[in-house]
N, C-alpha and C positions, 0 to 999 in steps of 0.2 A: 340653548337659544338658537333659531334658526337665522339661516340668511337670508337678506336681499335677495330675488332672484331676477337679475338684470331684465330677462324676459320677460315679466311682470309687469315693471315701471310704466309702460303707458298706461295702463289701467287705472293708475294713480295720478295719471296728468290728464284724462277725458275730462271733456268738458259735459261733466253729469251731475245731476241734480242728488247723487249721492254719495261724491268725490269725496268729501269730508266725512263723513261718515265710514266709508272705506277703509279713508287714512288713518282711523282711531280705530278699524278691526283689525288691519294688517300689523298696528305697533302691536298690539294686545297677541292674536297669532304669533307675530316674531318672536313675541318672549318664551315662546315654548319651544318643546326638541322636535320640530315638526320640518319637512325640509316644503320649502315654496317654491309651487309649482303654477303654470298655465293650463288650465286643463275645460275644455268648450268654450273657451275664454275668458276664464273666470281665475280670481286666486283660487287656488285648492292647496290645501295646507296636508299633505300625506307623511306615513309613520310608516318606515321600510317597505315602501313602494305600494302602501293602500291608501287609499282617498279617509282623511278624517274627518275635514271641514271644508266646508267650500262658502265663497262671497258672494251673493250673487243683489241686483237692482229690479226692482218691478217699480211699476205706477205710484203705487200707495207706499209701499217700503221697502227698505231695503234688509236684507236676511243673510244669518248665516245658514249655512243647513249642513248637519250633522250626518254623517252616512249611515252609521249606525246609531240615532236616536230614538229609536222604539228599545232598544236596552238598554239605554241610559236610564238612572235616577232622575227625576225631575222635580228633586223638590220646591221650587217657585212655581214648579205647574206654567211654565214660559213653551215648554217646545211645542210647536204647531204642526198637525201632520197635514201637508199642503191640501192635496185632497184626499178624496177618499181612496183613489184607488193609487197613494203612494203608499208600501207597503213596509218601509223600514225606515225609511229618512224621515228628518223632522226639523224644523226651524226655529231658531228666535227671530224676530222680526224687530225691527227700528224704525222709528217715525224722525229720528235727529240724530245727527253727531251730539247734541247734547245729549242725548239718552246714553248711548253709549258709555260715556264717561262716566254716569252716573249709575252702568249697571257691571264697570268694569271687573270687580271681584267676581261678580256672579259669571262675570263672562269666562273668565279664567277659570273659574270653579268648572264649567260647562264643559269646556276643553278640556281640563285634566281629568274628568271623565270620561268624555271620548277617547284617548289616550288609554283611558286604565282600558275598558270597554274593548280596546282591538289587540291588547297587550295580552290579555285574556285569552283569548282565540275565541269567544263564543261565537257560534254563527246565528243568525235570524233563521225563523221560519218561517217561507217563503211560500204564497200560496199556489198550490200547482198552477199549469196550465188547463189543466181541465176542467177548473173550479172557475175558471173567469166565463162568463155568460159570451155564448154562439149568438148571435143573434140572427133571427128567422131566415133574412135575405141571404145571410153568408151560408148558412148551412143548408139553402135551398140548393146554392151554387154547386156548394161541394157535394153533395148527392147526383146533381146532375153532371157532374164535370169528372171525371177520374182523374185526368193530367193536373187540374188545379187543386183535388186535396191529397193528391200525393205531394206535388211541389209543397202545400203548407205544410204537411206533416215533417218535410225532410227540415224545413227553416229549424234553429234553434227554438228553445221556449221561448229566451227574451225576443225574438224578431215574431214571435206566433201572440205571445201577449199584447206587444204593440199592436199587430191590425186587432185586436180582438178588441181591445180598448178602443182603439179610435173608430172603429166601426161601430159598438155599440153607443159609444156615448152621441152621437145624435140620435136628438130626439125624434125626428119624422124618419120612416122608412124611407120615403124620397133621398134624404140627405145620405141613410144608410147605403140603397141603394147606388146612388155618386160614388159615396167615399170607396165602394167593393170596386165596381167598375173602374175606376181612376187606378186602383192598386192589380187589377189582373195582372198584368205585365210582369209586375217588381215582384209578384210573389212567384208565378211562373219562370221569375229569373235566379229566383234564390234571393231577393236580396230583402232587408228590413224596410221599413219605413223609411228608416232616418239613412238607409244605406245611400 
């Protein structure tokens, strides 16, 4: 059974529209061997220093999300893959703290498959970086620029996949165009996105 992790506690006293709800994931969480942790601000509930579950609140619902849920079993057919271009994690989503209680077994069930799942050692397959779409504007740049796609090539893959996502996913060139422009710098610097 996990601890309380003092660090945590305010996230269970915010004044949010998914507080209770929380509170009925975090009992559910504790009762496993998981140790609790703060991690982007969120509980993250990890198993010898890997992320298994994490809590997080959006608009509509609140979710747990699994780190490795694409190898999980699912048989209720419940895990959600956020979007499409998340490529290993996967969610239950809640609309109540009444739901919860009412899918408590299944919850636990979910979990001590996460669990088995990283106890295992399997790992995901991850799709290259090569395989994620250039889009037009960006690889106009870097044909013109030397300096800037040398700088991307050196970034890691996850810091090369990030611009590559957030640049293609708008829809107009225009915007494509902005979001390249706005990032010259931070890729020119070495650093991510989210650096």
């Amino acid at each position: 059974m996990a601890k309380k992790n003092p660090k945590v506690e305010w996230y269970f006293k915010q004044d949010d529209q998914w507080v209770d709800a929380f509170k009925k994931l975090r009992a559910i969480a504790l009762e496993m061997p998981l140790t609790e942790e703060l991690k982007w601000g969120h509980p993250c509930y990890s198993l010898d220093g890997t992320n298994v579950v994490l809590m997080h609140g959006f608009k509509e619902y609140c979710a747990l999300l699994f780190y490795k849920g694409s190898l999980m079993q699912d048989p209720k057919a419940i895990l959600i893959q956020q979007t499409k271009d998340v490529q290993v994690q996967r969610q239950i989503r809640f609309t109540s703290a009444a739901q919860i209680v009412k899918m408590k077994a299944t919850i636990k069930a979910y979990i001590k498959e996460a669990i088995a799942v990283e106890k295992s050692g399997v790992k995901p397959v991850m799709k290259k970086t090569s395989e994620f779409k250039l889009p037009d504007e960006f690889r106009s740049r870097l044909e013109k620029d030397s300096r800037l796609k040398q700088a991307f090539e050196a970034l890691t893959p996850g810091r090369q996949r990030g611009y590559l996502l957030f640049f293609s996913s708008a829809k107009q060139s225009q915007t494509r165009e902005a979001r390249i422009e706005k990032n010259l710098d931070r890729i020119l610097d070495g650093m991510g996105l989210d650096d």
